[in-house]
N, C-alpha and C positions, 0 to 999 in steps of 0.2 A: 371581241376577243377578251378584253377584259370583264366587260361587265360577265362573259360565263366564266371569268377564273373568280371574280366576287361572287358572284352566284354558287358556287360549287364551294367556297369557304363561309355562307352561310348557310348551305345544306350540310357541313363537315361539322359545324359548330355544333347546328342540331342533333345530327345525328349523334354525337359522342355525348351528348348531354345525361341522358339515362346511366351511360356508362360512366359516364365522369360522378353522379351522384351514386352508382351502384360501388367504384373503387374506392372514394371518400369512406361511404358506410362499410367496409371491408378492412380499410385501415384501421378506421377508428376503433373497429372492433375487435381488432386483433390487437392492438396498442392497449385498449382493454384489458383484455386477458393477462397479456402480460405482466400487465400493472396490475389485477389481480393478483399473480403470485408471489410478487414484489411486496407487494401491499403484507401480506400473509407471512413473512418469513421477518419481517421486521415487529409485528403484534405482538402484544402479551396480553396476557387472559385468556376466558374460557373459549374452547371451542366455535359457542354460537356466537360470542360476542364477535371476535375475531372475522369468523365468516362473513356476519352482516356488514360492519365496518369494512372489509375490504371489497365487500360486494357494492356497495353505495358510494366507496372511490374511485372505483376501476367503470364504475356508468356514469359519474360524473367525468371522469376525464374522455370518456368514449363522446359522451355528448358533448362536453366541449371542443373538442378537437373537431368535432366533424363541423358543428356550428360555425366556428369560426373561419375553417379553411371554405365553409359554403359563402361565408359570407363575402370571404375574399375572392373567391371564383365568380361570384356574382356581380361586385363593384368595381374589382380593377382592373379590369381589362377593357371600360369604359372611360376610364377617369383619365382626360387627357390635358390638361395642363401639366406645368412643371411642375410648381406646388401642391396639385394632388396626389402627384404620382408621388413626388417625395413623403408626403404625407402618409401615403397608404405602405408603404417601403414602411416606414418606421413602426408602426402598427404591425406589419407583418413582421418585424425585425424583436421587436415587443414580446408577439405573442408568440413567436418560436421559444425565445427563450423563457417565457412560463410551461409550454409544454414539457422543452427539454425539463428543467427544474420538477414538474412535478408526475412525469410520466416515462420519460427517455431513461432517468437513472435507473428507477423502477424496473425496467425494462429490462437493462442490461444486466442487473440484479438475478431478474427470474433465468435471464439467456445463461449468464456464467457464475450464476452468485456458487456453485458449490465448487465449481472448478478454483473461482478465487478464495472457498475459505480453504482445498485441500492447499493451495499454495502458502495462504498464512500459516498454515501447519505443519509444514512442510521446511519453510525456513525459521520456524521454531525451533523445530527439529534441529539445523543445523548450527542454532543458536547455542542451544544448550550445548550439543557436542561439543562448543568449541570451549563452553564452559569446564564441563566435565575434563575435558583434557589439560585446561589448563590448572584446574585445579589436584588432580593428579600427579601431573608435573612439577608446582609448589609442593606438594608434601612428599615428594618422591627428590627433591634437592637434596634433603638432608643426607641421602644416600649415597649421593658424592663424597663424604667424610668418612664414607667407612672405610677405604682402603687407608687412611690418614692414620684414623685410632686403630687399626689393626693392625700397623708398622709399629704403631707407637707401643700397644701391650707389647707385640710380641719382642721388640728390642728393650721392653722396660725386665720382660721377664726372663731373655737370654742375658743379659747385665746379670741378675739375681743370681740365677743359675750359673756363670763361671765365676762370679764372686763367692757363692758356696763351695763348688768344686777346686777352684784354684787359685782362689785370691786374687783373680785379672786385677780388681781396681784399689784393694787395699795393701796387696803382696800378703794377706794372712784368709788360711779356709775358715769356713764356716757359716752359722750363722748369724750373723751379727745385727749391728744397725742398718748396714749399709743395705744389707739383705732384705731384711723388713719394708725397710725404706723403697728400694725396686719391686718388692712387690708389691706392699701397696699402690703405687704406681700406675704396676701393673693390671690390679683388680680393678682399679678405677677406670681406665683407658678398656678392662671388658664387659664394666657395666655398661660404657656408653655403647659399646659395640652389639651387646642383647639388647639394649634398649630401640636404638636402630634399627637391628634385624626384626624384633617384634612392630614397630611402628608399619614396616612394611608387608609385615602380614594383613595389619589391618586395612595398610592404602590400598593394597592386593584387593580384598574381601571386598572395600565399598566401592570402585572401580568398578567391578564386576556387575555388583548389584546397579550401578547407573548404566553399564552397558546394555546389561537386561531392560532399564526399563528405556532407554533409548530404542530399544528391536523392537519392543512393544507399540513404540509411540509412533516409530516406521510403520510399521503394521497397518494401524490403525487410519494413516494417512492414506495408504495407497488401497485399503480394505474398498470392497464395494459395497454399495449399500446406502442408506441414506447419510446424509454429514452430520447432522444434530447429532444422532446417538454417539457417534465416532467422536464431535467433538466436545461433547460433556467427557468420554472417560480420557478422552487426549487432558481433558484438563487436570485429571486426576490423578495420571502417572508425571504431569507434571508438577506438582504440590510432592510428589515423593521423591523427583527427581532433585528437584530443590533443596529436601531434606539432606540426600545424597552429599549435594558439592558444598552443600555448608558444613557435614558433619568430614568431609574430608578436610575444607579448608581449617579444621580444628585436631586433625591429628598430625601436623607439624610436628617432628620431634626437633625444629631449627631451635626455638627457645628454649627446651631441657639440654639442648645440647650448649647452646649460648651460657646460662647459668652453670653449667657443669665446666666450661672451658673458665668461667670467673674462679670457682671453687677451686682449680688444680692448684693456680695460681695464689690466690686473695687467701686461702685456707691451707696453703701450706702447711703443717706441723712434722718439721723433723724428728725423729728421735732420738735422744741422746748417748752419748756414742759410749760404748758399754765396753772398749778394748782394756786388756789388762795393763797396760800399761802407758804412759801419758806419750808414746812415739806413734800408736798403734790407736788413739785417742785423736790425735793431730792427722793422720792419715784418714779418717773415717770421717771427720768435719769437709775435711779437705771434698772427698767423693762427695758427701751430700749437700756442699756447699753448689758443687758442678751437678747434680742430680737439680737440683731447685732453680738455676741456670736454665737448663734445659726442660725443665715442667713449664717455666713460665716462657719460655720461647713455644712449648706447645700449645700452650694456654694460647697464646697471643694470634696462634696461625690459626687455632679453633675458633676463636672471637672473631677474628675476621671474616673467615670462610661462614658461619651462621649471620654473622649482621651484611653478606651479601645475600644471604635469600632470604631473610626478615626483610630485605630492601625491596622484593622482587615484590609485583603491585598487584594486590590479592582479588577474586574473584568477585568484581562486582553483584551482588542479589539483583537478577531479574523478575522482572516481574510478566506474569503471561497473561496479555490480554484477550479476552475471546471476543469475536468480530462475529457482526451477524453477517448474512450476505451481501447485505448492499453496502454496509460500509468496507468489508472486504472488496467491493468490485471496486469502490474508489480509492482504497487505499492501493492496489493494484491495476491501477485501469490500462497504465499505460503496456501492461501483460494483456490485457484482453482488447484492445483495441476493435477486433474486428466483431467483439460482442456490442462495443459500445455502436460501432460504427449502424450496425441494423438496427439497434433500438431505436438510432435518433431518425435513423430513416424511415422507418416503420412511420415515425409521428409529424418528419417534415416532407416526405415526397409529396404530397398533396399540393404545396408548394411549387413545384415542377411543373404540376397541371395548372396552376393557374400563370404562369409564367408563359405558356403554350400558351394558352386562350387570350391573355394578354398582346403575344404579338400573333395571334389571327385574327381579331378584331383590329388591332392597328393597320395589319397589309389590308385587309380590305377597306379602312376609312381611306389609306390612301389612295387604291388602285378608284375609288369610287369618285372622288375630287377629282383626278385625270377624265372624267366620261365627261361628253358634253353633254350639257343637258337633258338632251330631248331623249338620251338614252339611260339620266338616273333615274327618272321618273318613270312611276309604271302605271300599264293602262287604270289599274284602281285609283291611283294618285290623279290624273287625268281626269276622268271623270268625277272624283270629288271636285278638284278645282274648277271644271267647267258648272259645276252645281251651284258653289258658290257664285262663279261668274251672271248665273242667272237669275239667282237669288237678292244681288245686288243690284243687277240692273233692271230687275223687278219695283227695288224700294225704292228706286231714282237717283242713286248715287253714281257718279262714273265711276269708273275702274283708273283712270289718269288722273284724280283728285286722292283715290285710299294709296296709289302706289306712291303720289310725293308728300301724302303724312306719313308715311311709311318711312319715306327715306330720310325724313326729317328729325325719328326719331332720336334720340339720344341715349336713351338706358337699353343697355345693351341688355337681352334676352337669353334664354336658350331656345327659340323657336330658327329652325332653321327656315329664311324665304325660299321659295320656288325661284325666282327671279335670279336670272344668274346671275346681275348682276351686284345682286346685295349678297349672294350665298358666300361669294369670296371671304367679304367682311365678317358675315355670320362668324366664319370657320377660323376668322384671324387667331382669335387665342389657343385653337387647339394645335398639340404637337405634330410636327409632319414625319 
């Protein structure tokens, strides 16, 4: 019974044999290929140069791979001590990870290398936007002050106004110092305020124009077609985009307004009070003594309100790098996993098969050590041995004198005896 289950697992052996070197050479050449276009998406130079070079890497790795997994198909499922087996473990443990290294990435490259660079472009894409918007948001601060300086003219210039009309603050009409004094004031507090509203027209304008090239750069991410061309002009609307958020973060009106809120203040010049008479002289200091009071209280709320968005932390310069595909696939791998996962399988299943043939050699060393004797041996084994039997006792030697220098031996062999009783010994250092 056993000896036809050993019999039937060294017919399975053989027969998968062809197949086992026809899937090897199947792998390897598909591992190949792939590593051909791996190979090719990372080259610079001409055309033919590129071609050859990655045609003379992609058959060197084909033939190494299959070489090696032959060889390991051929000696370990033989090798049975501990030490071998460990030994051949490491080697195999080795040479995995040169494949991986020189054919697996490659692989995963050609499997997802565009997929991984529309992804680097992608969160480019959402790099920038986030640039863009923030710097937007810096030169669009300043436009929180406006409703400030818009209170501020328009009370510097209704002050003017019922000071002309009715003397609210001198008790005499006209137009005096006190008048002048409010409206300058006044026209200062509306210079800042066109200044502001124009700043925003321009934040307005370049905004847009990074909008635009942001839709473009969308675009071109999700466009079909090949990625190279996609990603030279992706680099190109990003050098313009750049231009963009730099020239934003330069139309800040926060420091014109800053210097301008010093000026209300630091630059004061009253003018000298022009009433006819020295009661009417004392009333008019009086006002624009309170008039200067409250320029530099506005002064002071301007200063502040500008050195909190001078404080606000400005748009760092990115820089955009462009990724070939395979370094895209490892800067993103753990996105592509199940690209990585076939590449390396593609180059370590081979692996698998020797790990089978490993343990059906081992069931049948053991199922064969359970046979008694007379049933390992076969009739060809038989009749050799009887040949020799006759061959010996032809030249006068007995067979009871070769079988106790036999067992006298000491250096152990790999010649398995016939004789069951030394074949135990034989077999002592192999694994069971």
């Amino acid at each position: 019974m056993a000896l036809g289950a050993s019999q039937r697992l060294h017919d399975g052996v053989a027969a998968v044999e062809t197949m086992t070197r026809f899937a090897l050479a199947v792998l390897a050449l598909a591992s190949g290929v792939y590593t051909y276009l791996g190979v090719r998406s990372i080259l610079d130079g001409s055309p033919t140069s590129v071609f050859f070079a990655a045609i003379i890497y992609s058959a060197s790795v084909s033939v190494g791979i299959y070489a090696f997994w032959s060889y390991m198909a051929r000696f370990y499922p033989h090798v049975t001590t501990h030490m071998g087996r460990a030994a051949m473990l490491g080697v195999m443990a080795l040479g995995a990870a040169m494949i991986i290294a020189m054919s697996s990435w490659l692989n995963a490259a050609a499997l997802a290398g565009s997929a991984a660079l529309e992804q680097h472009l992608a969160e480019t894409v959402e790099d920038y936007t986030a640039d863009l918007d923030q710097a937007h948001q810096n030169a669009l601060a300043a436009q929180s002050l406006l409703p400030d300086i818009q209170r501020a003219s328009e009370r510097f210039a209704q002050l003017a106004a019922s000071e002309r009309q009715s003397g609210a603050l001198t008790g005499t009409t006209g137009s005096g110092s006190v008048v002048q004094l409010l409206s300058q004031m006044s026209a200062q507090m509306k210079d800042l305020e066109n200044g502001i509203n124009a700043s925003r027209e321009q934040v307005t304008m370049l905004f847009n124009q990074g909008q635009k090239r942001l839709e473009t750069m969308r675009t071109l991410v999700s466009a079909p077609g090949a990625i190279a061309p996609r990603a030279d002009q992706f680099s190109s609307e990003v050098v313009a985009l750049t231009g963009v958020i730099t020239s934003l973060g330069q139309t800040s009106i926060a420091p014109s307004i800053r210097r301008a809120a010093d000026d209300l203040s630091l630059g004061f010049i009253a003018p000298v009070a022009d009433g006819g008479n020295a009661d009417l002289v004392n009333r008019q200091d009086q006002v624009m003594e309170t008039v200067r009071a409250s320029v530099a209280a506005q002064s002071k709320v301007l200063s502040e309100a500008a050195d909190e968005i001078l404080a606000r932390a400005p748009v760092d310069e990115r820089r955009f790098v462009p990724l070939s595909s395979a370094e895209a696939v490892l800067r993103y791998g753990n996105d592509f996993i199940p690209a990585w996962a076939g590449a390396i399988s593609i180059d370590l299943l081979p692996g698998v098969l020797v790990f089978i043939l490993a343990t059906v050699h081992g069931a049948i060393r053991r199922q064969e050590e359970k046979l008694p004797f007379a049933e390992r041996i076969t009739a060809a084994e038989l009749l050799q041995a009887l040949e020799v039997q006759r061959a010996v006792t032809a030249n006068g030697v007995p067979l009871s004198e070769m079988a106790e220098a036999a067992g006298k031996a000491e250096e152990p062999n790999n010649i398995t005896s016939l004789d069951p009783r030394t074949r135990a010994k034989d077999r002592s250092h192999e694994d069971r």
